[in-house]
N, C-alpha and C positions, 0 to 999 in steps of 0.2 A: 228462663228468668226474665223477668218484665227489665227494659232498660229504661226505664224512668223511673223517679223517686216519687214518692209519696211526700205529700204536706208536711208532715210531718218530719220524714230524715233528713228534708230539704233544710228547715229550719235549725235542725243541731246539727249539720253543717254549717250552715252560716253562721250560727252563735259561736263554733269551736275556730272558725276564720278570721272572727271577729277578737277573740279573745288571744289569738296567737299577734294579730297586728297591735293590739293594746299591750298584747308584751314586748313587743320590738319598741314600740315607743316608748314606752318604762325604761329597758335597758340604754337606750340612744341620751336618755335625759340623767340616769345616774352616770352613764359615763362622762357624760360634759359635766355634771356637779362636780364630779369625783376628779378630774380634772384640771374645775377648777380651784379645787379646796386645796391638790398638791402644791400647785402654781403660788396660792397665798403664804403657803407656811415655806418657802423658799427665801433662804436670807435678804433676797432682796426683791421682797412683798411689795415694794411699794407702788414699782409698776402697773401699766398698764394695759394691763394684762392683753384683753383684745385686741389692741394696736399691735403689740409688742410679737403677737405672734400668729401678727398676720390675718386674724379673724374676723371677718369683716359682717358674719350674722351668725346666729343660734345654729348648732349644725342640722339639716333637714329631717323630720321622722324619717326616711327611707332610705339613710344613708346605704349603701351597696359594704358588702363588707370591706370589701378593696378600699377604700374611702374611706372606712374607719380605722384602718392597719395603718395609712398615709397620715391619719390625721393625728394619731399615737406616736408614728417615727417623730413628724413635726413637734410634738410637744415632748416626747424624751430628750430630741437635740437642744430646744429650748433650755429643759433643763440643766443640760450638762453643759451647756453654756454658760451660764451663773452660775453653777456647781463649780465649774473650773475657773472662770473668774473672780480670784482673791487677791485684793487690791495691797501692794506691800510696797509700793511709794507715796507720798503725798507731797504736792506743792504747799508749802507750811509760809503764812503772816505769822512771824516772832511778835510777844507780844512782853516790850520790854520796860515800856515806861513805870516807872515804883510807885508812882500813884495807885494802877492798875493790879501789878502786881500784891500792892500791899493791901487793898482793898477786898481782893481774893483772899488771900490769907486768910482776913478777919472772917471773914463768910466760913470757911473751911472749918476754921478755929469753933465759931460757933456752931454748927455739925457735927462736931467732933461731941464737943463738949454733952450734946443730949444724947449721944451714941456712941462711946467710945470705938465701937467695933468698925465704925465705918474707915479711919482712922488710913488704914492701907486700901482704901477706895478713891483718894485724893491724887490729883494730879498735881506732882512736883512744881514748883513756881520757876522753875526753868523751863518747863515746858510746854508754858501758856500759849497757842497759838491758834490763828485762825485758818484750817483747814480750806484753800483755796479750790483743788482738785484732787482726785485720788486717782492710782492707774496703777498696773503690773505689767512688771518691767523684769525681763528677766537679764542674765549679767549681761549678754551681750546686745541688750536694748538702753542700755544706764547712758553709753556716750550719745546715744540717738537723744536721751531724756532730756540730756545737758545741754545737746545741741537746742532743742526745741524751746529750753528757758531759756537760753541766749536769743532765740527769734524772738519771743516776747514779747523783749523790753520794749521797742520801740512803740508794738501796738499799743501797752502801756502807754507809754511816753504822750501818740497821739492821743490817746483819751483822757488823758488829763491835761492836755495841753497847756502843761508850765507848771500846773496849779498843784496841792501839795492835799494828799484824800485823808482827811481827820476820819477818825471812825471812834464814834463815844459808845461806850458802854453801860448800861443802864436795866436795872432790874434783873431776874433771875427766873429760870423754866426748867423745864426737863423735857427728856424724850422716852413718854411711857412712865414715867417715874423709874428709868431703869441709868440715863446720865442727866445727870446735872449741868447746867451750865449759865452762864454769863449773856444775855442777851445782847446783841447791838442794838443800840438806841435808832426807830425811823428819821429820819431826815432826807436830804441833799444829795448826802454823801453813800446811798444804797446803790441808785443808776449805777456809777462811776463803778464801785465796787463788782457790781453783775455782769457789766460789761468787761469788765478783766476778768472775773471766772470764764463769761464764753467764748473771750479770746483764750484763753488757755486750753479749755478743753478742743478748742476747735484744732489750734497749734497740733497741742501734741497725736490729733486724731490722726493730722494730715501725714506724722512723721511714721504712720501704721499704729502709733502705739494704741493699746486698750487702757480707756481712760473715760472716768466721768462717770455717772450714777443715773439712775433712769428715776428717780424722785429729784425736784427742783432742789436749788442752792438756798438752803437756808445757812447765813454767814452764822457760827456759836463762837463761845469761848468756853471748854470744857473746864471746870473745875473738880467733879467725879464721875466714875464709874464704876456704878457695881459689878459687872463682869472683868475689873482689874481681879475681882478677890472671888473667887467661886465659890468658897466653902460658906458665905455670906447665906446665901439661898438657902441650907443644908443646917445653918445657925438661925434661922425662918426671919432672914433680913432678905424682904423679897422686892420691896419698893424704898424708893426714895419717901420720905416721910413730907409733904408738903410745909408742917406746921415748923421743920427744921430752918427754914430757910426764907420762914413768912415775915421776918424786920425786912427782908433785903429784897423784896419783893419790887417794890420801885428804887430801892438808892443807885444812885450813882457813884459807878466804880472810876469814872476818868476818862481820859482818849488818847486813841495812842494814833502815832500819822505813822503810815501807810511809808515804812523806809527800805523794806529788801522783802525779796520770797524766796526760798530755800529751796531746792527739791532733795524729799528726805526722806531715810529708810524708815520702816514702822517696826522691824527685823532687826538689822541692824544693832548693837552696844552704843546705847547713847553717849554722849560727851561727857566729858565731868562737871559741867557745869548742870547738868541733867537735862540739856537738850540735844533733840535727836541728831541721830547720825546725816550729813547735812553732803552730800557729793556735789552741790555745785548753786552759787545764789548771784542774782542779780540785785543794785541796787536802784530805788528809785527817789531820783532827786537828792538832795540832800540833808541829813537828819542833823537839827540843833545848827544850825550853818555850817554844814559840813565837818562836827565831829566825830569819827568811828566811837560803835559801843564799843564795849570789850571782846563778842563776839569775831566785830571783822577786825579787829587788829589782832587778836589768835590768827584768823585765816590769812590775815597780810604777812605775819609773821612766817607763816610755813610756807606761802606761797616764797615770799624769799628766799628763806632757807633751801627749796628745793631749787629755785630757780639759780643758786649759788654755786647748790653742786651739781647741777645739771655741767652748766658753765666750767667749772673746772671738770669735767669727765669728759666732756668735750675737746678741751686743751690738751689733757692728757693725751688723749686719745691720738688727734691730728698730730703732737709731737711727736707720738712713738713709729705713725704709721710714715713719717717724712723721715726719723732717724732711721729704717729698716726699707725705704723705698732705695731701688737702685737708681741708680744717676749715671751719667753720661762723663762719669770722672770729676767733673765741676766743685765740687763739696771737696774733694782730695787737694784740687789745684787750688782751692780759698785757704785749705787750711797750711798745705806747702807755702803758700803768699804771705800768709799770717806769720810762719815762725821764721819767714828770709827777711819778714820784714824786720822781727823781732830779735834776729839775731845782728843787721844790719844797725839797727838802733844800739844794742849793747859792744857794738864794735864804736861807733862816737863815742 
């Protein structure tokens, strides 16, 4: 048998070599689409993506399989990193001035009125707030949380150096058409604000905790959301309706300054006033010259109250454990001194 090929076989060799490499690149380029299409539909899309996991070019036509196994594990761990990352603290701005809040209402009110159904899609007017950062804290991370709001304050304190952060409200958006919310008006008073979001998240990064979002700080005021009510979608209320909410497109709802941050469950049984569950707040500077809302005088309240019986369970305590301590006779010969004295006196 001749050991050379002919023109011919030579040819549909190469065309069938040709054709096997054209499908190695095929496959290399739908597994990065494919990729990155799971990466997008992950709660929290918003990233970016290449940085985020490390990608720093397209992966090569000739990846080695080994390389492609490496590059699979790195993008399953990715995922199961935000898979497992479910944020159920937030540093919460109360947002309480009744201008504010009443102005909300009326917005809500007219919502309601072109949609009744939306109705349980409203966020209770106790629990207006501006959402500073978000982090998961599990129970024995909460003292670490409280500890790290108590660092805070001072970075606060320096960035506003004395001065008191007005933050006005103006106009009305959504995200997606899927929540509603209350816009902050641009100004002055944005810097000041951003710069305490990245002290915060920086704070509690420092304290280990998982904290912060991988899309920028945009500051809202939620007024609705449609995934409060799920059966909404299923009722074919799928978007927020633009035209609902188009008077209050520019009005001005008010401003409210910038007086305490909470760190608060999202879990949790909210208060009765219908703000949330609140484990521990700093205050900054002083609100109305120094009048408490009704909020911190509840907290003042219990903080006394506990701090009362702490104090008496204390006394108790130290008396029962000095009546039951043995002594050196001393306590015997006070009380023998006591009744000679006592008897000596009813003898005068």
């Amino acid at each position: 048998m001749c050991s050379c090929m002919c023109p011919k076989v030579k040819e549909e060799v190469n065309f069938i070599e040709c054709e096997n490499m054209a499908g190695r690149k095929k496959m290399s380029e739908d597994f990065e689409a494919n990729t990155m299409d799971s990466l997008v539909d992950m709660p929290l899309a918003t990233i970016d993506i290449k940085d985020d996991c490390g990608i720093t070019d397209v992966p090569q036509v000739n990846l080695e399989r080994s390389e492609e196994n490496e590059y699979k594990d790195q993008i399953r761990k990715k995922k199961k990193k935000y898979k497992d990352y479910q944020p159920n603290y937030f540093l919460s701005i109360p947002i309480t001035n009744k201008e504010v809040t009443k102005g909300i209402k009326i917005l809500q009110n007219a919502v309601i009125q072109q949609d009744k159904r939306l109705a349980k899609a409203m966020t209770g007017d106790g629990s207006f707030h501006i959402t500073l950062l978000v982090m998961k804290l599990n129970d024995d991370e909460v003292n670490i949380g409280i500890d790290a709001l108590l660092e805070l304050k001072p970075f606060i304190e320096e960035i506003l150096q004395g001065k008191h952060l007005i933050l006005p409200f103006e106009g009305v958006d959504t995200f997606g058409n899927q929540v509603g919310f209350v816009k902050l008006a641009e100004g002055d008073h944005m810097n000041p604000l951003l710069e305490i979001a990245e002290a915060a998240k920086r704070t509690f990064q420092e304290k280990g905790i998982l904290a912060g979002e991988s899309r920028s700080f945009k500051p809202h005021l939620t007024f609705m959301k449609l995934s409060q009510v799920p059966w909404l979608r299923k009722a074919g209320v799928k978007k927020i309706d633009p035209k609902f909410y188009e008077k209050f497109i520019s009005h001005r709802f008010g401003e409210e300054m910038l007086h305490r941050i909470d760190l608060c469950s999202m879990l949790k049984k909210k208060q009765s006033n219908g703000y949330y569950h609140c484990e521990s707040s700093i205050v900054i500077g002083d609100k109305n010259g120094g009048e408490p809302d009704d909020a911190e005088l509840v907290k003042l309240s219990k903080r006394l109250v506990e701090n009362a019986v702490l104090k008496a369970v204390q006394q108790y305590l130290e008396e029962t454990q000095n009546k039951h301590k043995p002594g050196d006779g001393s306590t015997v010969k006070t009380e023998e001194a006591d009744r000679n004295g006592t008897d000596n006196d009813n003898r005068k």
